[in-house]
C-alpha positions as CSV (number, residue, x, y, z in Angstrom):
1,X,66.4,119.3,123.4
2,X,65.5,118.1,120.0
3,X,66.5,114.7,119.0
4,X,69.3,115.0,116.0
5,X,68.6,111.9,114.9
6,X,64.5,112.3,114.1
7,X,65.5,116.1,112.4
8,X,67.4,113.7,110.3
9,X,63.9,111.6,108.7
10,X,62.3,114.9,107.9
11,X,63.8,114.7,104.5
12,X,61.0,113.3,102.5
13,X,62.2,109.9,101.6
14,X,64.1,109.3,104.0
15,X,62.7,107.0,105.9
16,X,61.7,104.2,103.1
17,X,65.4,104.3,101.5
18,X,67.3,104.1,105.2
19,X,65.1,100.9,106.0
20,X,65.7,99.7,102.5
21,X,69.3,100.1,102.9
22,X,68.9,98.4,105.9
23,X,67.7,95.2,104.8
24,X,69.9,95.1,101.6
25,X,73.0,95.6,103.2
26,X,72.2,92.8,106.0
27,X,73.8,90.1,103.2
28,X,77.1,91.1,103.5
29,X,77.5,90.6,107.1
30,X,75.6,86.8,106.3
31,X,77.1,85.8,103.4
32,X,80.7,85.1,104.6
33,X,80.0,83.4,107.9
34,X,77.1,81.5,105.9
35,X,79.4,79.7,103.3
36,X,81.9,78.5,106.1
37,X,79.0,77.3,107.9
38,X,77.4,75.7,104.8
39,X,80.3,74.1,103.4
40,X,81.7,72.5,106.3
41,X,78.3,71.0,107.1
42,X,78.0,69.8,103.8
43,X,81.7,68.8,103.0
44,X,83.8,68.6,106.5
45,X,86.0,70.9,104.8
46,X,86.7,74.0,106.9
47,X,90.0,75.0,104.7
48,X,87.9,74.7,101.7
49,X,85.1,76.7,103.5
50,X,87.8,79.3,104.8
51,X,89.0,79.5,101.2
52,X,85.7,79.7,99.3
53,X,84.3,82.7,101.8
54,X,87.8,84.5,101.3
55,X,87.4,84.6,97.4
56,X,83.8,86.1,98.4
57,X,85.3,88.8,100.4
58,X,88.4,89.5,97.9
59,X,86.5,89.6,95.0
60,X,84.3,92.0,96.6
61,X,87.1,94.5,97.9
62,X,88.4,94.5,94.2
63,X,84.9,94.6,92.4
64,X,83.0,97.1,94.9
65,X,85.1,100.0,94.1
66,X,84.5,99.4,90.3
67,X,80.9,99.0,91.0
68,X,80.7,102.2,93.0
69,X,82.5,104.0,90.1
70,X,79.8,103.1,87.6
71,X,76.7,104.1,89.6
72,X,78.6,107.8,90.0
73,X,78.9,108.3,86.3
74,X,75.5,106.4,85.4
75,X,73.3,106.5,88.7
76,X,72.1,103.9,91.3
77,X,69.5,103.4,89.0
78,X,71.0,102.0,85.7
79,X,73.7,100.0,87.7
80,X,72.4,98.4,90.8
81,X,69.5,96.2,89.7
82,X,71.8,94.4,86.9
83,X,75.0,94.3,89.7
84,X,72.8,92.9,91.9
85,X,71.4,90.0,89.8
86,X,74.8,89.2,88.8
87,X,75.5,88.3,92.5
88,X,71.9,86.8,93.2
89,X,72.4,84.3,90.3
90,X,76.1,83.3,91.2
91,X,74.8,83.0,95.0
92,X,72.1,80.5,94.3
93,X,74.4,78.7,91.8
94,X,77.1,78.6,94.1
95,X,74.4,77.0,96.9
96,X,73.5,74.4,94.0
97,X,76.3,73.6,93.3
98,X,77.5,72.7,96.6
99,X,74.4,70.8,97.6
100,X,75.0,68.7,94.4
101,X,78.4,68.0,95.1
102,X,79.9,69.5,92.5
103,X,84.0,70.3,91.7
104,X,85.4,72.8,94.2
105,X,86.4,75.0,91.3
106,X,83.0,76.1,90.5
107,X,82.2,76.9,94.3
108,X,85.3,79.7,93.8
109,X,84.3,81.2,90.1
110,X,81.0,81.6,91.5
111,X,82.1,82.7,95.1
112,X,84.2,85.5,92.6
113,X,80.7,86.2,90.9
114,X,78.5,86.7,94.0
115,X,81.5,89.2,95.3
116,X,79.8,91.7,92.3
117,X,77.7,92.5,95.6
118,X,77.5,96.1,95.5
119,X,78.4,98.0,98.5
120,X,74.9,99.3,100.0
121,X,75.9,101.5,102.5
122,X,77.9,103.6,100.3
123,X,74.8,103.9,98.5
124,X,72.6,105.2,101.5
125,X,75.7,107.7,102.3
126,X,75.5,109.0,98.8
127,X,71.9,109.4,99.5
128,X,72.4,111.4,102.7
129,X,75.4,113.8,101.2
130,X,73.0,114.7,98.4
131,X,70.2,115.9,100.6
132,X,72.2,117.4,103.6
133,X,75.5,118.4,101.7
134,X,77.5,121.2,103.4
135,X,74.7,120.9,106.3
136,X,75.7,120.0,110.3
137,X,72.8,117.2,110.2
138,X,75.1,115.2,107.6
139,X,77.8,114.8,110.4
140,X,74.9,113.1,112.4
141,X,73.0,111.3,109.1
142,X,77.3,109.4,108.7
143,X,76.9,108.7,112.9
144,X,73.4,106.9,111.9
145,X,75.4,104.8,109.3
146,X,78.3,103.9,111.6
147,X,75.9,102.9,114.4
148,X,73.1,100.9,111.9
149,X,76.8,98.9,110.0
150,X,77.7,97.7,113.3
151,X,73.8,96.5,114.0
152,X,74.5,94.6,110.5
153,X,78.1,93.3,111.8
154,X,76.1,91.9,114.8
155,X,72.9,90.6,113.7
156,X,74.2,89.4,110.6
157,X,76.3,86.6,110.9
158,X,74.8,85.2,114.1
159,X,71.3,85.2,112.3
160,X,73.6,83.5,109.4
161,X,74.6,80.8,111.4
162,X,71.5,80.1,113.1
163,X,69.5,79.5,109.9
164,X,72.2,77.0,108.6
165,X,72.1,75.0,111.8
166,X,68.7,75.0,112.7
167,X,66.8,74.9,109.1
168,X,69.3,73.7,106.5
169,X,72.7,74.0,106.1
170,X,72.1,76.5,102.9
171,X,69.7,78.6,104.7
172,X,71.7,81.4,105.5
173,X,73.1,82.3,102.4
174,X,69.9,81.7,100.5
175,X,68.4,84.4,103.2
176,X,71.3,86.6,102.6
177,X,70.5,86.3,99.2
178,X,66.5,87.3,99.1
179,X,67.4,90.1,101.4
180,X,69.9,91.5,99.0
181,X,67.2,91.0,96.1
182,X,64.4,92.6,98.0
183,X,66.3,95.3,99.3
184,X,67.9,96.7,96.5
185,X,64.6,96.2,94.6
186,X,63.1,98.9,97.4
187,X,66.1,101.1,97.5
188,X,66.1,101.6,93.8
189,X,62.7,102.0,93.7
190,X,62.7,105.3,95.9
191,X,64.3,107.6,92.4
192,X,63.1,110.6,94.7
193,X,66.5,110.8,97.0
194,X,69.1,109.3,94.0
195,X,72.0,111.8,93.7
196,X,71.9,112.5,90.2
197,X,74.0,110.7,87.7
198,X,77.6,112.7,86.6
199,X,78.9,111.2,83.9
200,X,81.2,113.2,82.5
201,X,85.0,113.1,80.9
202,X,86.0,113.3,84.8
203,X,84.6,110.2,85.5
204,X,86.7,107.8,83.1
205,X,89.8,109.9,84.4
206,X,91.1,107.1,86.5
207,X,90.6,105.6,90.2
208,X,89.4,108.3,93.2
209,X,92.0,105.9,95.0
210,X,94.7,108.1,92.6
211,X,94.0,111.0,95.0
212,X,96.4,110.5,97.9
213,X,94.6,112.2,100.7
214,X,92.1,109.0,100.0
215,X,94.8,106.6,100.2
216,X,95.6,108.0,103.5
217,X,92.0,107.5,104.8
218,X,91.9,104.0,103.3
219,X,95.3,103.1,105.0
220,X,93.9,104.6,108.1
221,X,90.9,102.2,108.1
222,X,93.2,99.0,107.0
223,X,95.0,99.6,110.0
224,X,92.0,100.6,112.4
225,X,90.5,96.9,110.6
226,X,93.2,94.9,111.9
227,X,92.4,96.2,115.3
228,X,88.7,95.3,114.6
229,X,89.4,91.6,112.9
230,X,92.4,91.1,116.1
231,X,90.0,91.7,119.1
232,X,87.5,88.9,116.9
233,X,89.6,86.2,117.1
234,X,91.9,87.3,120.5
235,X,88.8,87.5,122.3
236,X,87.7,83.4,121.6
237,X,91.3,82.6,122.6
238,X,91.2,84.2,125.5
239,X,88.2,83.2,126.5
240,X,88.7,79.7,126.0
241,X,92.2,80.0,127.2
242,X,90.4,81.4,130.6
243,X,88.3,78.2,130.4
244,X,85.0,80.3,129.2
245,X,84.9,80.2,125.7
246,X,81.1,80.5,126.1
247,X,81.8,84.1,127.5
248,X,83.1,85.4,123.8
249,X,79.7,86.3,122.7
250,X,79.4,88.7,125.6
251,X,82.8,89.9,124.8
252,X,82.3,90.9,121.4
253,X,78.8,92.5,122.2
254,X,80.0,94.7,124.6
255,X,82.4,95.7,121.8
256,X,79.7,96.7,119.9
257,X,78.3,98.4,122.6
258,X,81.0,100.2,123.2
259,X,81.1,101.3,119.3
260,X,77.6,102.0,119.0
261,X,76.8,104.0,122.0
262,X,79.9,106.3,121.0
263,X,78.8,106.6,117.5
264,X,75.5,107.8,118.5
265,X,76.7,111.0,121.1
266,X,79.2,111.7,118.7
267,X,76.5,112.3,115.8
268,X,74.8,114.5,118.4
269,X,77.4,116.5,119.0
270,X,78.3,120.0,116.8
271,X,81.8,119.4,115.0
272,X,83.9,122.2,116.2
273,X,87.3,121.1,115.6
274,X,88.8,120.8,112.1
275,X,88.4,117.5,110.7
276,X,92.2,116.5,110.0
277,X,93.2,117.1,113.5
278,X,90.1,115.4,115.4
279,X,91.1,112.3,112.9
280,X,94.3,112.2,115.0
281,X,92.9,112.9,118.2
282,X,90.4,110.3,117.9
283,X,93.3,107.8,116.0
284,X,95.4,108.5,118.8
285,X,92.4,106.9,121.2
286,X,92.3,104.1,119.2
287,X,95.5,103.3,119.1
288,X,96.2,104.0,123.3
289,X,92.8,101.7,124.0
290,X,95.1,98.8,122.7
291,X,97.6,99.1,125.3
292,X,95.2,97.6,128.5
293,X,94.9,94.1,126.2
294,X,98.2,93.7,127.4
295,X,97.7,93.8,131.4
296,X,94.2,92.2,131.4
297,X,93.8,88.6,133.0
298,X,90.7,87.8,133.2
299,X,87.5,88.2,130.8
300,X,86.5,90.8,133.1
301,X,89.1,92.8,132.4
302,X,88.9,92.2,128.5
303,X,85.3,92.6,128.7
304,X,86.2,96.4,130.1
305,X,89.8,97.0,127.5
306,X,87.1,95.9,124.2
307,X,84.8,98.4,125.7
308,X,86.5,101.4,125.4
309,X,88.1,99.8,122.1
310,X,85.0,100.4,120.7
311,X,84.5,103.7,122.1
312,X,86.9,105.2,119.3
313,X,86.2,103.2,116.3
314,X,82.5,105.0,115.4
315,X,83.8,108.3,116.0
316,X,87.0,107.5,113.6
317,X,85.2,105.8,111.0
318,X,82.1,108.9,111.4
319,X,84.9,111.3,110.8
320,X,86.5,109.5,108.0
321,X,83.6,109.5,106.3
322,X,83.2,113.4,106.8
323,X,86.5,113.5,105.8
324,X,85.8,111.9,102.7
325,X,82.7,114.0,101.5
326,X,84.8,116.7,101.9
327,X,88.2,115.7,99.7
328,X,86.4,113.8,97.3
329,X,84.7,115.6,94.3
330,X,80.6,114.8,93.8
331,X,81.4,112.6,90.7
332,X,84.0,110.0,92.5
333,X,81.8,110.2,96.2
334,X,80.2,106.7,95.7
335,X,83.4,105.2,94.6
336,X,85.9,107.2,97.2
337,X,83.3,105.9,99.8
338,X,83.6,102.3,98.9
339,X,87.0,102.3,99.1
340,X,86.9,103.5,102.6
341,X,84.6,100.6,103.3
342,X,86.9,98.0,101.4
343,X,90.0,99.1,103.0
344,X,88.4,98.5,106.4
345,X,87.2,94.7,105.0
346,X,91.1,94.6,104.2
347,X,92.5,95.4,107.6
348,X,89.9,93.0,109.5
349,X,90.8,90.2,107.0
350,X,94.4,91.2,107.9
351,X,93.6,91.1,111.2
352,X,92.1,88.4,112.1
353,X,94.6,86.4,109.7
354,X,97.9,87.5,111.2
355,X,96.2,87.6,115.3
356,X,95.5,83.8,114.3
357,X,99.1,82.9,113.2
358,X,100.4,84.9,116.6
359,X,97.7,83.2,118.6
360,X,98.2,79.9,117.7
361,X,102.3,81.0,118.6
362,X,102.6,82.8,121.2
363,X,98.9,82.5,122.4
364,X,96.1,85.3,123.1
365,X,98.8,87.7,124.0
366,X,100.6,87.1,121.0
367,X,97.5,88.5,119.3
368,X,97.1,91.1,121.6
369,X,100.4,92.5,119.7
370,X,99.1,92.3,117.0
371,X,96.7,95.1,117.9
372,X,99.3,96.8,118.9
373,X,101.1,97.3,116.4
374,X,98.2,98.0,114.4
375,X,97.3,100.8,116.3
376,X,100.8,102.3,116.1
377,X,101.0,101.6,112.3
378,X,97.4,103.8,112.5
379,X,99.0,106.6,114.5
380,X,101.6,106.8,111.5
381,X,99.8,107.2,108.7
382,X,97.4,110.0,110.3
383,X,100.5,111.8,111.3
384,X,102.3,111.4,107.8
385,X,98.9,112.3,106.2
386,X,98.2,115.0,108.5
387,X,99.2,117.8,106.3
388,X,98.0,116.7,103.0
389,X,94.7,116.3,104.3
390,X,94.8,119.7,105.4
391,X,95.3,120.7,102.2
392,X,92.9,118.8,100.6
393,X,89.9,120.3,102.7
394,X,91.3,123.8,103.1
395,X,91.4,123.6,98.7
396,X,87.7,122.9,98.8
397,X,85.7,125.3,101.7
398,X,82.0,124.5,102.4
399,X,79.6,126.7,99.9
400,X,76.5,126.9,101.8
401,X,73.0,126.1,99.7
402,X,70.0,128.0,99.6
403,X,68.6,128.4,102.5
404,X,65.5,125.6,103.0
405,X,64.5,123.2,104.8
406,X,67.0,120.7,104.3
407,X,69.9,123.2,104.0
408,X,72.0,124.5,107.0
409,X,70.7,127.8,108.2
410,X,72.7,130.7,109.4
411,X,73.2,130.4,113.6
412,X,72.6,126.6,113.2
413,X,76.3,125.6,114.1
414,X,79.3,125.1,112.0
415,X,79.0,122.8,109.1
416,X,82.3,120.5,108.6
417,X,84.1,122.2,106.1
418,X,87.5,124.2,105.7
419,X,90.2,121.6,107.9
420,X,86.7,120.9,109.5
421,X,86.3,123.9,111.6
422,X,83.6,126.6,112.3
423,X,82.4,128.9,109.8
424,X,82.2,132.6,111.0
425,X,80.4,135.7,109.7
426,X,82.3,138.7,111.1
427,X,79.6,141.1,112.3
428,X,80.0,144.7,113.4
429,X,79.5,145.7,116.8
430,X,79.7,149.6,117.7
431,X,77.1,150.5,114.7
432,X,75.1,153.1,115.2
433,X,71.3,153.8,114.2
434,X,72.6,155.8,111.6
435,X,74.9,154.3,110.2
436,X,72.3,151.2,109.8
437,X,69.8,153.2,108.0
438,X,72.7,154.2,105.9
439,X,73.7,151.0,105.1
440,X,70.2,149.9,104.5
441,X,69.7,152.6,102.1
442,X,72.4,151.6,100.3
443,X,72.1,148.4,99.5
444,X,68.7,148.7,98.8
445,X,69.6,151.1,95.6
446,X,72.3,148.6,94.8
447,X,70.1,145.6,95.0
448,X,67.0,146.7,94.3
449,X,66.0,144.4,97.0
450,X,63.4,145.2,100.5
451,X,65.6,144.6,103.4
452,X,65.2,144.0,106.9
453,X,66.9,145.5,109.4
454,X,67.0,143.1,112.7
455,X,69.7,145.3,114.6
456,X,71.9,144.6,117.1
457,X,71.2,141.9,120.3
458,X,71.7,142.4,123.8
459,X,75.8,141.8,123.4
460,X,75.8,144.3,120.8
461,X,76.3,141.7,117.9
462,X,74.6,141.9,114.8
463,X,72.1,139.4,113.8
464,X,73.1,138.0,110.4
465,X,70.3,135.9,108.6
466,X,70.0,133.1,106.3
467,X,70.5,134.2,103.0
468,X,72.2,137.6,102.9
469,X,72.9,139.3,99.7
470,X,76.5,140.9,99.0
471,X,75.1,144.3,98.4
472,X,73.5,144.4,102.3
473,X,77.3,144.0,103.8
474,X,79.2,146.4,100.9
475,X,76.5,148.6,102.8
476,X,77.4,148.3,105.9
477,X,80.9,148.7,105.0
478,X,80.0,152.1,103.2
479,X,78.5,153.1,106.1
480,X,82.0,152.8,107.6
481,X,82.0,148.8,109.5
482,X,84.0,145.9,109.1
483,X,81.0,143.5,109.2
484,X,77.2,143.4,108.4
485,X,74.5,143.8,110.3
486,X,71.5,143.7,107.8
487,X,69.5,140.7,107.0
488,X,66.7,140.4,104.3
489,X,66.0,138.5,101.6
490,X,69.2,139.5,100.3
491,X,67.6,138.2,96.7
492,X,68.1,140.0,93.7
493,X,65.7,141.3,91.5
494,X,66.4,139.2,88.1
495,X,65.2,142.5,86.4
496,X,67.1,144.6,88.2
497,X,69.6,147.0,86.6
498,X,72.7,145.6,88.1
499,X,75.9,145.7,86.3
500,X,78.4,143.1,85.8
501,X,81.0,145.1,87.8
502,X,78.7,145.9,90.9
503,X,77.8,142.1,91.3
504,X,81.5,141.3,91.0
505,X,82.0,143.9,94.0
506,X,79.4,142.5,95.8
507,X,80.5,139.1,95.6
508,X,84.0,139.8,96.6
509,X,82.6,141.9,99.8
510,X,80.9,138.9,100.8
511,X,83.8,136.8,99.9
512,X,86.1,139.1,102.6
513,X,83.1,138.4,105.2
514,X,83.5,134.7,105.5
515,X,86.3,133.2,107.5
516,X,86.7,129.6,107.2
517,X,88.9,128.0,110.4
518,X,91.7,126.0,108.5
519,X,93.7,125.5,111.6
């Protein structure tokens, strides 16, 4: 069986842009982490370190989006380098100005200034929806992405914390810093793979956020966040209140785990279902995998609930994501992805804020309610939003490309589009040898084009091809069939003599031939 994943790297480009991506998106996993560290090494302040690293992570929910929105009307081009030296400079500011002691209130406007960060792996999406858009392999290109963000989410911080406390205290977010120049320096640099630039009259319309299928995906990943940011902080006070607090790290990595080896068999699988309705099966998973937290008493047993926590969150945040390249036009895709990835920032901020209060109430199982009611809040916004996000796929159904290389091909599977589901060519299948060559005359004098006749298989079922012209099925239909059978070239001849009215007819034949599963 061919591996999904390496099909994916045969774009050309591919390759150099994922790695680059890589490497600049590592920074916002460190940076956070790295100014608590720093500061309450260097001050003794935790509730000033708390504070300063909050403003970081506000200011970059606020500003991302914004950010996002430029590079779709400009390109990553024109936008990133100068976003991205804004939050260098502020960074290495920010570290001055705590190593020299100075007033706390600079620490926060610049902690505000480095948040310009930009939001990387929206970028690297954008990059994989322009090359694979409408095609199966970008269901398993967003898996990639899920899988690679929680490598960041794990790597990141504890590489953070380990250069502040074995170098120097600033070394993590002066790290986090280089990586985020470098990397966006190499990312940019690959102008092969950048979605072209839309700037158009759409584009200063307003906020993708205005479109209220989004703002039920963003609510959906505020509340699947707080689930995230919950199991974080229950999982040290259980631990500790279990007399192992040396046992979180294992905790929390079998989380990951969990997240990453479901992310990857779910990017390897063909999507089948419609999109709105495997949202709610796999919320629905999420949300039941928060019940166990309540009966486990041991780390064991958390160790075992986290798991199958994170069995759900890849696959919801992989179909999200398809969700959003499908509801979200080409000129807001950057930005509609970024806010997906700020609301989920949200929700873990919210999480681990309000778990905290409960723990430090009520204890871990205080905190364990939090997650809770997360998960039921999560349930009710992807059953509210159920049917508008029906309708907001079902509006826009998949137009396949060209047929090429890096395009989906006929008999490859179904691409996500419609409500998600399958798309089917309806093909005859009591044709006779006649009524073929019928057919095949035909839409050769409409066409003008040499067509190939591939006949039925063993079951009787045509074989449709890749690119099919809309004179080869009003053929078959002549010929007296519901469905086609031909396949060609199917490209007409630009000189051809072909009206305006008989293209019109052909297109509407084809039209009647495609069925797209909105169920």
């Amino acid at each position: 069986m061919a591996n999904p994943y390496g099909a994916l790297f045969a774009a050309p480009g591919a390759r150099a842009f994922t790695a680059a991506g890589f490497v600049s998106r590592m920074p916002l996993s460190m940076t956070g982490i790295g100014l608590i560290t720093m500061l309450s090494e260097l001050r003794g302040q935790y509730g000033v370190a708390g504070a300063v690293a909050a403003t970081f992570t506000l200011a970059m929910a606020l500003i991302g989006p914004q950010v996002s929105r430029l590079v779709d009307r400009y390109g990553q081009g024109r936008v990133l380098l100068p976003v991205t030296g804004v939050s260098v400079v502020a960074l290495g500011l920010l570290l001055l100005c705590a190593h020299y002691d100075a007033p706390v209130w600079t620490l926060f406007a610049l902690a505000a200034l480095a948040g310009s960060m930009p939001s990387m792996a929206a970028m690297v999406r954008a990059r994989w929806t322009e090359i694979y858009r409408d095609s199966p392999r970008l269901h398993t290109a967003y898996a990639l992405e899920a899988v690679i963000e929680d490598v960041t989410f794990i790597a990141g911080p504890a590489l953070s914390v380990l250069l502040c406390t074995t170098l120097f205290p600033e070394a993590g977010p002066l790290v986090a810093g280089a990586l985020l120049a470098v990397g966006v320096t190499l990312f940019v640099m690959r102008r092969d793979t950048e979605p072209p630039a839309r700037g158009t009259a759409q584009t200063v319309e307003g906020s993708a956020l205005r479109d209220g299928s989004l703002r039920v995906l963003v609510l959906a990943l505020v509340a699947g966040g707080a689930i995230v940011g919950t199991v974080d902080v229950v999982s040290v006070a259980f631990a500790d209140e279990q007399g192992q607090p040396g046992a979180t790290g294992l905790v929390l990595a079998v989380y990951a785990v969990g997240s990453c080896a479901a992310g990857l068999a779910f990017g390897a699988v063909t999507l089948r279902t419609p999109l709105p309705r495997l949202l709610v099966l796999s919320i629905l998973g999420t949300a039941a995998t928060t019940l166990p937290f309540l009966l486990v008493n041991s780390v064991i047993g958390l160790t075992v609930a986290v798991f199958f926590a994170g069995v759900f969150f890849s696959p919801t945040m992989i179909t999200i994501m398809n969700l959003i390249e499908r509801i979200v036009p080409a000129h807001r895709l950057t930005e509609g992805m970024t806010w997906a990835t700020t609301g989920l920032a949200i929700g873990v901020a919210l999480g681990s804020s309000l778990s905290g209060a409960a723990v430090d109430v009520f204890g871990p199982r205080g905190g364990f309610a939090v997650a809770i009611t997360a998960g039921a809040l999560c349930v009710a916004v992807a059953a509210l939003g159920y049917r508008p996000l029906v309708a907001a796929v079902s509006a826009r159904p998949v137009t396949p490309p060209p047929g090429g290389d890096f395009a989906p091909k006929a008999g490859q599977g179904a691409a996500p589009g419609g409500d998600g589901g399958t798309v089917t060519v309806a093909a005859a299948t009591d044709r006779t040898d006649a009524d073929l060559e019928s057919a095949q005359r035909d839409a050769d004098l409409a066409d003008g084009a040499t067509v190939t006749h591939h006949g039925p298989d063993a079951t009787g079922r045509g074989v449709a091809g890749a690119d099919r012209a809309g004179a080869d099925r009003a053929g078959a239909d002549r010929a007296g069939g519901a469905g086609a059978v031909l396949a060609g070239s199917g490209a007409s001849d630009p000189a051809s003599p072909v009206d305006s009215a008989a293209h019109a007819s052909r297109e509407a034949d084809e039209r009647q031939q495609c069925y797209v599963d909105c169920g």
